[in-house]
Backbone as CSV, one residue per row, in Angstrom:
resi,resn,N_x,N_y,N_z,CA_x,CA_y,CA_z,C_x,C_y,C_z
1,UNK,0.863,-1.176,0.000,0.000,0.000,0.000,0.903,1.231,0.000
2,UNK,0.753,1.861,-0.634,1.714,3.434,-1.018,0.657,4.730,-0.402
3,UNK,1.246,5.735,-0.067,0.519,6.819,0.495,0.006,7.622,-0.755
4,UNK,-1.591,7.899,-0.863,-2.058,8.662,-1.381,-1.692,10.249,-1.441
5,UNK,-2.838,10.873,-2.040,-2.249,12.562,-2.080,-3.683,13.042,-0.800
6,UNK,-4.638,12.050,-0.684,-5.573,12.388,0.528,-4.917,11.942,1.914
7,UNK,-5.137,12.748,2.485,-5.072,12.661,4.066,-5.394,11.619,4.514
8,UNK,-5.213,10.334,5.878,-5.921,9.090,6.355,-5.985,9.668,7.612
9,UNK,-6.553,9.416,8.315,-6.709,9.993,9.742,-7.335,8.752,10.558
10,UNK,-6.792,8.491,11.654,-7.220,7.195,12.475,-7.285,7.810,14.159
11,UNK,-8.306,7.159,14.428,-8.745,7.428,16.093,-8.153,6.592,17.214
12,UNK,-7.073,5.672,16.988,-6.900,4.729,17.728,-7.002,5.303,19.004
13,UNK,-6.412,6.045,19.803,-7.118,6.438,20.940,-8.446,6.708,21.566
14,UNK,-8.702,6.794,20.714,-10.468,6.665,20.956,-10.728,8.165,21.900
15,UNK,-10.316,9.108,21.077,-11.315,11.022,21.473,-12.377,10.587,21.080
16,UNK,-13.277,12.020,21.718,-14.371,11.949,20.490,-14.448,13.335,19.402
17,UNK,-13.022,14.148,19.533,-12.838,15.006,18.681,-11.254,15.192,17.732
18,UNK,-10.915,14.787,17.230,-9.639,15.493,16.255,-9.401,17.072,15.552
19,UNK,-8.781,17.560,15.781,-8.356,18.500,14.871,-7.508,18.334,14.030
20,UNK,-7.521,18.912,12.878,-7.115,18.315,11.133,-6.635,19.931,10.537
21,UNK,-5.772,19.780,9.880,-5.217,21.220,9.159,-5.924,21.027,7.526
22,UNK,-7.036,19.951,7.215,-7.068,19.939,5.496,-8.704,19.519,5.825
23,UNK,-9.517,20.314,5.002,-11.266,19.519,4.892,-11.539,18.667,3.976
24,UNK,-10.721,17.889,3.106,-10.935,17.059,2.226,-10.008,15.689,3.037
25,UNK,-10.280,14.194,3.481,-9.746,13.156,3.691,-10.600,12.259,4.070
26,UNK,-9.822,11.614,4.342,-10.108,9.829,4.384,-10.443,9.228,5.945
27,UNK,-11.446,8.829,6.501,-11.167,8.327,8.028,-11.333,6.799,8.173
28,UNK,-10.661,6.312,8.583,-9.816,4.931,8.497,-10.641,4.346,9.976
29,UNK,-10.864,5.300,11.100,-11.484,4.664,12.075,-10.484,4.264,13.248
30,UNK,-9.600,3.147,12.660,-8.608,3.062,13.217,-7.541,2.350,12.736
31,UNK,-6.521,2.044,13.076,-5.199,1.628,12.427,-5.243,0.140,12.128
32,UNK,-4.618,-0.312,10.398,-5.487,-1.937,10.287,-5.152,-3.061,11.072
33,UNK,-5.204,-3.883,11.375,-6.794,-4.253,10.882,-7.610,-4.161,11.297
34,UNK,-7.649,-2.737,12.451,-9.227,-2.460,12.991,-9.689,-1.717,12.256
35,UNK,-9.105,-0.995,11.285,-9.966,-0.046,10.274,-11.226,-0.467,9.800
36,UNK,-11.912,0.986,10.203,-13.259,0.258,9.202,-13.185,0.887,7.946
37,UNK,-14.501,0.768,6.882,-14.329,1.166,5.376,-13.822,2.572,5.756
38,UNK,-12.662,2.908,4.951,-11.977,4.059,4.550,-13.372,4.703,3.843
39,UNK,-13.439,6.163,4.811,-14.554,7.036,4.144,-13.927,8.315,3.709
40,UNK,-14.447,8.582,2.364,-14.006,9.946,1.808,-14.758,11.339,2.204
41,UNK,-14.322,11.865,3.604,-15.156,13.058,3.786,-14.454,14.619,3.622
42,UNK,-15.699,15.400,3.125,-15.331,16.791,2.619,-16.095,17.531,3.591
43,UNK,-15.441,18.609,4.277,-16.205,19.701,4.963,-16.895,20.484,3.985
44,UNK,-16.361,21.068,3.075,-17.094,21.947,2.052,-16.546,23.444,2.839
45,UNK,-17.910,24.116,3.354,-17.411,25.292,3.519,-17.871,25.073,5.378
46,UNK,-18.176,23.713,5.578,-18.112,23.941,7.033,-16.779,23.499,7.699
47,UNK,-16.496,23.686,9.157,-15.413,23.662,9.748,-15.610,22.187,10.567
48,UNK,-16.559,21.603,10.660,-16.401,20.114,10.992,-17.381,19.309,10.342
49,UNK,-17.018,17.938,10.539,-17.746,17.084,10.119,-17.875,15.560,10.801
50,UNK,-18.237,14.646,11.059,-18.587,13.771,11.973,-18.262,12.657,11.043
51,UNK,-17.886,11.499,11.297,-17.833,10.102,10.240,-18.356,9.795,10.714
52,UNK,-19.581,8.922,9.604,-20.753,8.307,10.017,-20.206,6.480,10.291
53,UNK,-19.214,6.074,10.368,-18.806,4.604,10.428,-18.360,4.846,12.277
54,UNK,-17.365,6.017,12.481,-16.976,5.902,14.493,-17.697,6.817,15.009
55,UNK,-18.193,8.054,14.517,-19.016,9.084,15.104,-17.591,10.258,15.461
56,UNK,-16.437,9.986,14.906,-15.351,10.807,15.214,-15.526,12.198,14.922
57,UNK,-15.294,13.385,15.614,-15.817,14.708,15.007,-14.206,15.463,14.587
58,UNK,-14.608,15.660,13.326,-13.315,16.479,13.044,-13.820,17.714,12.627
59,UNK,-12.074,18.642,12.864,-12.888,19.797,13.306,-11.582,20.423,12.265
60,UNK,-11.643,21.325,11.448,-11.044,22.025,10.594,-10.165,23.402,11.353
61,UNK,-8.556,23.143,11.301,-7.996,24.141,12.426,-6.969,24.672,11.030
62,UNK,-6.925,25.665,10.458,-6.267,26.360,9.830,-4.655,26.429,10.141
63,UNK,-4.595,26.537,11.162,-3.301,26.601,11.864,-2.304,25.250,11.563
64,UNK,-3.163,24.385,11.382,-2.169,22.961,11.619,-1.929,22.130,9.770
65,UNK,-0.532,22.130,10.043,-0.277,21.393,8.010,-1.636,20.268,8.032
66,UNK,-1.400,19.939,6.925,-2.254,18.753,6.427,-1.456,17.421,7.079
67,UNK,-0.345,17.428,7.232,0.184,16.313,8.059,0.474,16.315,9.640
68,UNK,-0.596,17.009,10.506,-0.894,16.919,11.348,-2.054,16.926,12.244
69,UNK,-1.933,16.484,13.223,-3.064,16.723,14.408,-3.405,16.534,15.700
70,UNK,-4.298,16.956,16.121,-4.419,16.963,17.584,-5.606,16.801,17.957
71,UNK,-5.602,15.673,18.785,-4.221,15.090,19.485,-2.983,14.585,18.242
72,UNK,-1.912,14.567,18.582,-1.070,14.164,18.139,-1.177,12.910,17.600
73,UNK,-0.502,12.184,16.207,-0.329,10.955,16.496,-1.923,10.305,15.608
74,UNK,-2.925,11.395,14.925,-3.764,10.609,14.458,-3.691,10.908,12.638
75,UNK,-2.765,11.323,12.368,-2.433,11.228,10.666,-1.499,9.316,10.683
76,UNK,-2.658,9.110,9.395,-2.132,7.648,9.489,-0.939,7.823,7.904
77,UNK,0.005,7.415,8.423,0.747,6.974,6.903,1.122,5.869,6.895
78,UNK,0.609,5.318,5.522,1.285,4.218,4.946,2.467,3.668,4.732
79,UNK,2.820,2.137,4.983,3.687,2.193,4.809,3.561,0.261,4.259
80,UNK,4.839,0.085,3.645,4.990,-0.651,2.993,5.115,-2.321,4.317
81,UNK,4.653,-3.106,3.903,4.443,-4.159,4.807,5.636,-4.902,4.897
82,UNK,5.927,-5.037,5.783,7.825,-5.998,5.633,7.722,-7.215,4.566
83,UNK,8.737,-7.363,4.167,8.984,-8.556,3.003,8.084,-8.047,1.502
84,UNK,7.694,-7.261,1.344,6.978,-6.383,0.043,8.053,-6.004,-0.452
85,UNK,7.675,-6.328,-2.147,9.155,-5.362,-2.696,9.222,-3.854,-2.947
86,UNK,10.164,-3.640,-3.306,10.545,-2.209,-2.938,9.821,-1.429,-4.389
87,UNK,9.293,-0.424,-4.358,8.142,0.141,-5.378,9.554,0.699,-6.224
């Protein structure tokens, strides 16, 4: 699995709020294989939005890159599975 150009965002801690620096991504739920279906959500022109698979509320913070958040620690990146060959 290779990292997309969308955001993944995972709750493994289990908040019931994230803050996100980008309104267009992906919520994974949690890290695999507890992930549930990868959902493609867009704020549009609002500043949060809720995934309807964990009830996670993300909340649109201007301040923070697209590769971060807070709490800390919930941008998921991909990464290549040991013994996979090299892309």
């Amino acid at each position: 699995m290779s990292q997309t150009l969308v955001p993944h965002f995972v709750n493994d801690i289990g908040v019931d709020r994230i803050k996100i620096g980008v309104k267009e991504f992906q919520c994974m739920g949690a890290a695999p294989p507890q992930d549930h279906p990868h959902v493609y959500l867009d704020m549009g022109d609002d500043k949060q939005i809720i995934c309807p698979y964990c009830s996670t509320l993300y909340e649109y913070d201007d301040v923070l890159k697209e590769t971060d958040s807070r709490p800390e620690g919930c941008v998921y990146v991909a990464t290549t599975p040991p013994g996979a060959p090299a892309a």
